[in-house]
Each structure stands twice: as C-alpha cells, then as structure tokens.
N, C-alpha and C positions, 0 to 999 in steps of 0.2 A: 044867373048872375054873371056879368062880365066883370071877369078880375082886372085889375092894372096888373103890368110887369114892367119892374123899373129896371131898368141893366144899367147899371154906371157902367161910364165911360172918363178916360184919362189917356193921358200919353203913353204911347209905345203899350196900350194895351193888345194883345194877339187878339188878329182879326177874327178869326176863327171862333176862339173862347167867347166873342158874344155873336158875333154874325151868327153860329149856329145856333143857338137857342133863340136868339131874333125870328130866325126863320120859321124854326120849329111853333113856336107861341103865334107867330105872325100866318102862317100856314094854315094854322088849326082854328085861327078863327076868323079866315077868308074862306075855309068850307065849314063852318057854324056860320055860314052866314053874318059875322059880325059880331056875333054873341057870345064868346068865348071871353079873349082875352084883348085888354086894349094893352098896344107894347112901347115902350115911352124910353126914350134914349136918355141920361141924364148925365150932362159933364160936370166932373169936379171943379172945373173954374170954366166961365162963359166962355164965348166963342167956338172956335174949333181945333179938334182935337185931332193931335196925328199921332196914328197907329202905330203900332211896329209895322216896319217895311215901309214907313212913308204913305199908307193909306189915310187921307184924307177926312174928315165925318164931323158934322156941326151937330150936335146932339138935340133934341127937341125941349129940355131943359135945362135947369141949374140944379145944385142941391136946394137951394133956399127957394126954388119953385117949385120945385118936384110934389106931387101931392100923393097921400097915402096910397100905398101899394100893398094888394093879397100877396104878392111876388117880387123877391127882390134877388136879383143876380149881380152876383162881385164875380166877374173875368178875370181870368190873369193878364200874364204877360209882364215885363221886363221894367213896367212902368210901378207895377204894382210894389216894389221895393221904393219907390219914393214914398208911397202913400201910405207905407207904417212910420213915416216919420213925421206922417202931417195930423197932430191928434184930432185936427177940427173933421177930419176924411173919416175916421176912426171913428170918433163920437157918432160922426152921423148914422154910419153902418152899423150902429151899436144902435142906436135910437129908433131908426129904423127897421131892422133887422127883430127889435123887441113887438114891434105893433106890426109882424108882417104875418101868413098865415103859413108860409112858405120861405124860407133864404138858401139860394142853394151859391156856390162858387164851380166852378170852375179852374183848373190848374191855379195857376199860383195866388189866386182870388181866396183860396185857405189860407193864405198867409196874412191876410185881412182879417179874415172871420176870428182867425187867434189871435191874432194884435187887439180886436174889440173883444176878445173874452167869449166868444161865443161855441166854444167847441168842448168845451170840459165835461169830460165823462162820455162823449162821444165816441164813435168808431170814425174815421176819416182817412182822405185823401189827396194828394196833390200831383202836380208831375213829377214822372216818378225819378229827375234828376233833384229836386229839391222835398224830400220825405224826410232826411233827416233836420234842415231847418223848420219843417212844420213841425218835427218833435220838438223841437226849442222851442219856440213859438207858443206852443201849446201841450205843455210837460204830461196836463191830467188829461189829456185826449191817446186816444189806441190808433196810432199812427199804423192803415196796415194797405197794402199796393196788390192785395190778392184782389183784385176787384176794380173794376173802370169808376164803379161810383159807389156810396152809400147814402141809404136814406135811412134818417134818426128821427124820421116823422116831418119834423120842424125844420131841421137842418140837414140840405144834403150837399155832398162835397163830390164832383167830378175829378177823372183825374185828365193828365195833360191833353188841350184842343177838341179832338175830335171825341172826345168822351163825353161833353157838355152836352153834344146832340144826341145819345144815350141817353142823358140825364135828365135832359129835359122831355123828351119822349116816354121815358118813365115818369117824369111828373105829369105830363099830359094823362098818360093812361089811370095812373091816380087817382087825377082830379076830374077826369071826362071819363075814364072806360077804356080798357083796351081795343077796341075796335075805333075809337073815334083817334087813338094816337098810330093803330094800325091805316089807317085811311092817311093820317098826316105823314106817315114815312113813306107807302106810297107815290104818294103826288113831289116828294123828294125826291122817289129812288133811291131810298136810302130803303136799304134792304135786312136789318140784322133784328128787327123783332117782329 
C-alpha cells in the first residue's frame, strides 16, 4: 500500500525540519519503485510560502484540499509560534493528526502537537533551546532531550533539524524494514544507521 505523507508547510518554517523528511519519504519510494510513499506539500494558506532564510516553496496543496494522510508531519521553525495562535491551523492538526496512522513533528512542530492536545502522557521532544516551553505547552507530557527522537507508536517527536531525518528514517525502517530505510540513507549518504 502506498501511504500519503502530508508535511505542512508555513512561513519561516526551517528548511531543513521538512526538506529532510521530504527526502527521506521521497527517496524511499523512488527505489520502491513508486510504491511506498506519495509525499504532498500542504500550505497553511494558498500560494507561496517563505522559509526561514528567505527559501522560497509553492506547496502542492491547501488545508482544505489536502486529502487523508497514513503520515502527517508538523516542522518547526520560527513560523511555527504564529500557528498556536491560529485555532483554525490547530484544529486541523488535531483532526487530522486523529485519522492519521503515523504524526511525527519535528523541532518546534512539538509545539503544535501540544497546542492540539496531542502529546498527553507521552515521552517527547523538541529543540533543545525550547524544552521548557514544550513543558508548558504540554504539562502531562515527560518532556525529556536524552534522545534525538521518540516513538509513542502513534506519535513521534524529533528534536532540533537534522534529527527529523533520524526520525524519519526510523519510521521508514518501521513501516518498510530496516534494510529498505538502510538502502534510503545510503542513496543520501547519510551514514548514522
């Protein structure tokens, strides 16, 4: 079965926190031949979105066209402090986040997952300059930074940028097998599992 992976996208989100899981999902099922995973960009409001750092990116959806996803990833980044103040952004990640088979975030993308409630009674992670607002954020959650990521099954939480491609390479291996997300870091040259 080929999963969707939805990765919102917003302003001044860190390139990095979705381009590497982009890769990683996008990687793994141009050697499945196709059959892996289809990877779907989705902006918080239409048009196009700029990065932190000024990167550029027209996302290949909206929320309101986005269609169900096995996979949903909330990135951080600097934008992501606007989008606990937007309950419409929140609900969605709450709505969707409940019918998905998988939600993982990314640095400051934990700060979402606790704005929608989603982390209670979990172990989690964020970058590790903002740990103590994801304890706010998220009181009944075990805020803990001994670790790049955790997986709660349902919910996993990376911590700052380049952990997300850890993260996701562990959900790769997951949901395909060790050797088929050994083959995806490979063809990166990303070398740490």
């Amino acid at each position: 079965m080929r999963r969707t992976v939805a990765l919102l996208l917003f302003d001044e989100v860190e390139v990095l926190d979705f381009a590497g899981p982009f890769e990683v999902f996008s990687v793994t099922d141009e050697l499945a031949g196709a059959s892996a995973f289809r990877v779907l960009t989705v902006g918080v409001q239409p048009g196009q979105i700029r990065a932190r750092n000024g990167l550029r990116i027209v996302p290949d959806l909206t929320l309101d066209s986005c269609p169900p996803a096995e996979v949903l990833i909330v990135p951080g980044g600097f934008g992501t402090r606007a989008l606990l103040r937007q309950p419409d952004v929140v609900d969605w990640v709450r709505r969707r986040a409940e019918a998905a088979d998988q939600v993982m975030s990314v640095c400051t993308g934990a700060l979402v997952l606790a704005q929608a409630g989603l982390l209670d009674g979990l172990r989690v992670t964020t970058h590790h300059e903002l740990l103590a607002q994801l304890a706010v954020l998220a009181p009944r959650a075990t805020v803990d930074a001994s670790q790049r990521f955790h997986d709660n099954g349902h919910v996993l939480t990376a911590a700052g940028i380049s952990a997300g491609i850890d993260c996701s390479l562990h959900l790769v291996a997951r949901l395909l097998g060790p050797e088929i997300a050994r083959r995806t870091a490979d063809y990166m040259e990303y070398r740490t599992i």
